[in-house]
N, C-alpha and C positions, 0 to 999 in steps of 0.2 A: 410497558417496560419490563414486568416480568418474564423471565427467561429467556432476554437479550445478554449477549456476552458485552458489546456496548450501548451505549445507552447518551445522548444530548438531550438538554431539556432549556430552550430558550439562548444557545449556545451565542454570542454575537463579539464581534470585535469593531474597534473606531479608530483607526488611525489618524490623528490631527486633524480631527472633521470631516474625515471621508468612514462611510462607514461599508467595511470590506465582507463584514458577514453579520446577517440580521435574522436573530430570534429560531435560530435553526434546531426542529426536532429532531429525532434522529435514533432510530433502533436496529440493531444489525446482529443476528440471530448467531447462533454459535452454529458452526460448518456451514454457514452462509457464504456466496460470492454475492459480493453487494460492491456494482459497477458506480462510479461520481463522476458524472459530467456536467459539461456547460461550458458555455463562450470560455476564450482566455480572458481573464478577470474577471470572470465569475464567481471568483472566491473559492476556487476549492484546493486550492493552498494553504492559504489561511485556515481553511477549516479542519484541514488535515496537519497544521503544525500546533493548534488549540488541542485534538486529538492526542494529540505524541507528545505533545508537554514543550516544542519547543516557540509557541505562541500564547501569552497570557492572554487568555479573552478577558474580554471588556464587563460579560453579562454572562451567566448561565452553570449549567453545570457538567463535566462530562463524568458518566459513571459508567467502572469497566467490574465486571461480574457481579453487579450488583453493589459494590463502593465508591464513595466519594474520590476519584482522583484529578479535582479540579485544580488542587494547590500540589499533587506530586508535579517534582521537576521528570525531567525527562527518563534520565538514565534509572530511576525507580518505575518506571512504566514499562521499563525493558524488565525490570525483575520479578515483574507479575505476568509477563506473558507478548508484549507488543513486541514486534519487529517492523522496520520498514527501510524499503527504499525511496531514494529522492529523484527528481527528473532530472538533475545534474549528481552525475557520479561522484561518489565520494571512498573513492579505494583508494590506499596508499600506493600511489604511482612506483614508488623504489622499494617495494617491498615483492616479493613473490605472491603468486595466486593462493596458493596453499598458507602463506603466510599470512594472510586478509582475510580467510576464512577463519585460522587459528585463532586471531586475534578475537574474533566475535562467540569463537565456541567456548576461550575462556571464560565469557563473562555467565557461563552456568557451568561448567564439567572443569575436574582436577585430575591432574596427571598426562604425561606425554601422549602413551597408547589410547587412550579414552579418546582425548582432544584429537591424533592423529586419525581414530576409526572415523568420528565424526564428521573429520573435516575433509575426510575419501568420500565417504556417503554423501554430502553436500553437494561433490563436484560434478560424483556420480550423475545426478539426478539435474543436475541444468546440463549435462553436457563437458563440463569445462576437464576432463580426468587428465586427458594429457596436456593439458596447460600447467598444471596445476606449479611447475618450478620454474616459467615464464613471468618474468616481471609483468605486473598490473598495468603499467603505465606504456607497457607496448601493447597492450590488446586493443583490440579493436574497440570503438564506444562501445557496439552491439554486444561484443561479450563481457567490457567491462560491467555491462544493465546486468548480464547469467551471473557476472561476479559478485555482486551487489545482492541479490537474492540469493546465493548461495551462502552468503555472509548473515541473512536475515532467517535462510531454514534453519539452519547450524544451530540456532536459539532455540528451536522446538517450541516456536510460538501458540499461541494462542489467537493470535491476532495477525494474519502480517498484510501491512499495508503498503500497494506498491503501486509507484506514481512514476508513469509512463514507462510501464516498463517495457512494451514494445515497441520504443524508440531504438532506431538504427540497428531492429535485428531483423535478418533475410525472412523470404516466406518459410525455408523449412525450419530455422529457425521461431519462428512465431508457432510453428502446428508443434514441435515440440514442445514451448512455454506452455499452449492451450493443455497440453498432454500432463504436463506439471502441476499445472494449478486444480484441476481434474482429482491429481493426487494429493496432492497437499489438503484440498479439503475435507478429505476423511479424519485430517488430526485438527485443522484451524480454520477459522474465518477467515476470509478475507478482502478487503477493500480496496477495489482496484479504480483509480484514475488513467482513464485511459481514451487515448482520443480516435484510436482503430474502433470504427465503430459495427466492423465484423466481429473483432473480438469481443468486445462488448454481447455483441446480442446472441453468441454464441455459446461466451462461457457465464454469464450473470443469470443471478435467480434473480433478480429485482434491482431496479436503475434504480438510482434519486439523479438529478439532474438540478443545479443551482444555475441561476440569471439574477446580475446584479446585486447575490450575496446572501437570498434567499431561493429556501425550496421553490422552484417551479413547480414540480410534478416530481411524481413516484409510482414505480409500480412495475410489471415484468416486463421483457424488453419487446415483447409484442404491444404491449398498453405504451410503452414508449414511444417507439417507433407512430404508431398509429395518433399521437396524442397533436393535436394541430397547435396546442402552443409552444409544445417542444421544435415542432419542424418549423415554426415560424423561427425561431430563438435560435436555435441551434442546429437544426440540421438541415437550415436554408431553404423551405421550403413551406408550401403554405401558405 
């Protein structure tokens, strides 16, 4: 656990007698890319909204730089360093592009010029510059996913955790994103669900991979790949 930026320690949640994530360890190094996969309902929703504060687990503890932030709610785990995105978009559809980025730069920088360099450089860097006074809600999914993480850089995270975010974007698009997170992890860690399993073994220092709620297997994405209970479980094979 020492000098892990986060840290799980018997993490689990129960929903009404189903139990969706069990006893899960879990260490994830500062400028780490640490890939999560596993079947769909494999839990790594659940594990990733116990994570980000918006899932009370049942059992365990999750500690981010070395502190207890099992009982912060959410929006306090944004002010110590987390950012993330969701697999369903969540941008303000009648708002401008540059307006959705604003909004998230507020919640660390003060003043127009500050927030408006911030929120150039965000766009900059997914791609989105000249969208940037096109309403959200006419983008396309694939760039509203660019818009969602440029909303999540704009924070100068620590952490940013982002769940499919190569859903409905082109192949140049994806070599771009891979070209992103490449950059990104010179300032943050980061935790990527994600079901492209090129990207996966492309840009990850080390998979964990969940089945029915529990760790299967861990390790780089060549120990992945190779590991026969993973390709029985998940990657059909085996």
């Amino acid at each position: 656990m020492s000098g892990a930026l986060l840290s799980t320690r018997g993490l689990s949640k129960r929903f009404d007698g189903l139990q969706a994530v069990t006893d899960v360890d879990f260490d994830l190094g500062r400028g780490e890319v640490r890939a999560l996969i596993g079947p769909n309902g494999a839990g790594k929703t659940t594990l990733v909204g116990m994570i980000c504060g918006r899932v009370a687990p049942s059992a365990g503890v999750v500690l981010f730089d070395g502190e207890d932030i099992t009982g912060l709610p959410a929006h306090r785990r944004i002010r110590r360093g987390m950012a993330y995105t969701f697999q369903i978009t969540s941008v303000f559809a009648g708002l401008s592009v540059h307006e959705n980025v604003a909004l998230a730069a507020r919640r660390r920088l003060t003043g127009t010029a500050r927030v408006d360099a911030a929120v150039s450089e965000a766009l900059e860097r997914v791609g989105l510059s000249d969208r940037s006074e096109e309403e959200a809600g006419n983008l396309s999914y694939g760039h509203q996913r660019l818009l969602e993480i440029a909303m999540g850089l704009v924070q100068a995270p620590r952490l940013l955790i982002l769940d499919e975010p190569t859903q409905g974007l082109s192949d140049g698009e994806i070599e771009g994103f891979k070209a992103l997170v490449r950059d990104v992890r010179a300032h943050a860690a980061i935790l990527l669900i994600e079901h492209n399993m090129r990207v996966v073994m492309e840009l990850a220092d080390r998979v964990t991979v969940l089945n029915f709620g529990a760790v299967l297997a861990e390790g780089t994405p060549e120990e992945i790949h190779e590991n026969r209970a993973v390709q029985a479980a998940y990657l059909g094979t085996g």
